[in-house]
C-alpha positions as CSV (number, residue, x, y, z in Angstrom):
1,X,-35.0,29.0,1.7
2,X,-34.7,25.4,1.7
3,X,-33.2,25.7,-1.8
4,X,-31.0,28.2,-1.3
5,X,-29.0,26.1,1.6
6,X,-29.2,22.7,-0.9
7,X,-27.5,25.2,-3.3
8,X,-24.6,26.5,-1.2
9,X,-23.9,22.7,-0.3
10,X,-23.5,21.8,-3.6
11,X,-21.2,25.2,-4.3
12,X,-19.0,24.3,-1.1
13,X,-18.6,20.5,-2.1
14,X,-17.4,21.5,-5.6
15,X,-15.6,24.1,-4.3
16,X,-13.7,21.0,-2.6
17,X,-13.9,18.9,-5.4
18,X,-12.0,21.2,-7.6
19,X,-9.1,21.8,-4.4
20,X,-9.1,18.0,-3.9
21,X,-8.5,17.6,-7.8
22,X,-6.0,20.3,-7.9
23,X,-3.9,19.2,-5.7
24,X,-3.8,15.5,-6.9
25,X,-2.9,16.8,-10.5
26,X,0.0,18.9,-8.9
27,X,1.2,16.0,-6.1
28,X,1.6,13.0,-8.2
29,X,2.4,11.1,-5.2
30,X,-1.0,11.8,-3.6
31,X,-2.8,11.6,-7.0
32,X,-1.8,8.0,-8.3
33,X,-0.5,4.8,-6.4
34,X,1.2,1.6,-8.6
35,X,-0.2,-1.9,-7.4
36,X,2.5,-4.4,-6.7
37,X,1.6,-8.0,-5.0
38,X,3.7,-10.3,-2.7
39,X,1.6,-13.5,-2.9
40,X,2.1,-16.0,0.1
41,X,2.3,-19.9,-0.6
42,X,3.6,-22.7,2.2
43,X,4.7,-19.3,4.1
44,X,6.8,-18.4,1.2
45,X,6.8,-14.7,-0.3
46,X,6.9,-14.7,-3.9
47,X,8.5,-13.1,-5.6
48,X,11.2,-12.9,-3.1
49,X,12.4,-10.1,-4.5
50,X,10.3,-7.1,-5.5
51,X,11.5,-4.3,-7.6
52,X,10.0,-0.2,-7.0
53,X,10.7,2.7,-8.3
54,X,12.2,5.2,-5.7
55,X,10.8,8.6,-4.6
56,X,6.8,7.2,-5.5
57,X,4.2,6.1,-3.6
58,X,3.1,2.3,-4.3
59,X,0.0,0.1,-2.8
60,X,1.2,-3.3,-2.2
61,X,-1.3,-6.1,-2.0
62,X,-0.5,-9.0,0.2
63,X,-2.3,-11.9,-1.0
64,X,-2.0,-15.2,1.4
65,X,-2.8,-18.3,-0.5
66,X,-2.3,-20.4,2.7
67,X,-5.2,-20.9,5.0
68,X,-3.0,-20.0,7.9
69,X,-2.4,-16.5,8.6
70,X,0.9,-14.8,8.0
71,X,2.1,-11.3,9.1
72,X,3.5,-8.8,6.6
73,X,6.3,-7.2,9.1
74,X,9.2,-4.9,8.6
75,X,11.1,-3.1,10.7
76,X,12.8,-0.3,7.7
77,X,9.3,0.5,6.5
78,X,8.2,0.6,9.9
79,X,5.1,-1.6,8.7
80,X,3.2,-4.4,10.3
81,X,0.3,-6.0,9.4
82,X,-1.4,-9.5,9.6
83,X,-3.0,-11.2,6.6
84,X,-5.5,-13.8,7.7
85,X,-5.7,-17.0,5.6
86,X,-7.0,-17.2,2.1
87,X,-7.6,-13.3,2.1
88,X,-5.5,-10.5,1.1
89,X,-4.4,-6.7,2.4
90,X,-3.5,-3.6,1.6
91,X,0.1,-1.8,2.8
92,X,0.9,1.7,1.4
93,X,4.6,2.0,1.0
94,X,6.7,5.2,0.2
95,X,8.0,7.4,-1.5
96,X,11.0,5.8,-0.8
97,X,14.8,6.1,-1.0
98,X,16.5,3.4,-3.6
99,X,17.7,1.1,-0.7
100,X,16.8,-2.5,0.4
101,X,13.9,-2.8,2.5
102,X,13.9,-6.4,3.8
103,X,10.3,-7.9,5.2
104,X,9.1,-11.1,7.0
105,X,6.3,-12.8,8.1
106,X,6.1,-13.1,11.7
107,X,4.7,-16.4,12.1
108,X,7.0,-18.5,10.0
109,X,10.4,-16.4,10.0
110,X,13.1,-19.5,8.9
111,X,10.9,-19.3,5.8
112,X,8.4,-16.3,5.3
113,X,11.5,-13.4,3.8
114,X,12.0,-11.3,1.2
115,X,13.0,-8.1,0.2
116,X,12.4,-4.8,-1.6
117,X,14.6,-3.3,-3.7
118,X,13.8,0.5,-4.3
119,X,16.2,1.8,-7.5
């Protein structure tokens, strides 16, 4: 009997394996996210500028060189996020319009800007 149940587990979780999988392959924007990095240096965002491709989903890595934290904050991607010092996060952005997007960081914002530029 034991067996039996330790089989229909193993049915059911490839049963949503093979959904899971599916739908991925059919919803590219679920299935497969670009990496792009803003790097923060003396509370600067480099590059200032980042180019993305509109109507896809990308991961953004935030990576703060600075042993201060910084906040990754914008108001159009309705995002907000603090990045301790000397570590880095993670921000899922989009799909997306083509637009600007600006962003700052919170702590520092005479100096912490940039902006996105979805085409």
């Amino acid at each position: 009997m034991i067996l039996k149940t330790g089989w229909r587990v193993r049915v059911k979780q490839l049963e949503i394996l093979t959904i899971a999988a599916a739908i991925a392959i059919l919803n590219p924007a679920i299935a497969r996210a670009d990496d792009y990095v803003l790097t923060i240096r003396d509370h600067h965002f480099t590059p200032p500028v980042l180019e993305i491709p509109s109507n896809q989903k990308i991961k953004l890595i935030v990576d703060n060189k600075d042993a201060t934290a910084e906040e990754f904050e914008s108001y159009e991607l309705n995002r907000e996020k603090v990045v301790d010092g000397n570590s880095k996060i993670t921000v899922f952005i989009g799909p997306l319009d083509p637009g600007t997007y600006p962003y700052f960081g919170d702590f520092h914002k005479d100096v912490a800007t940039g902006k996105i530029v979805v085409k």
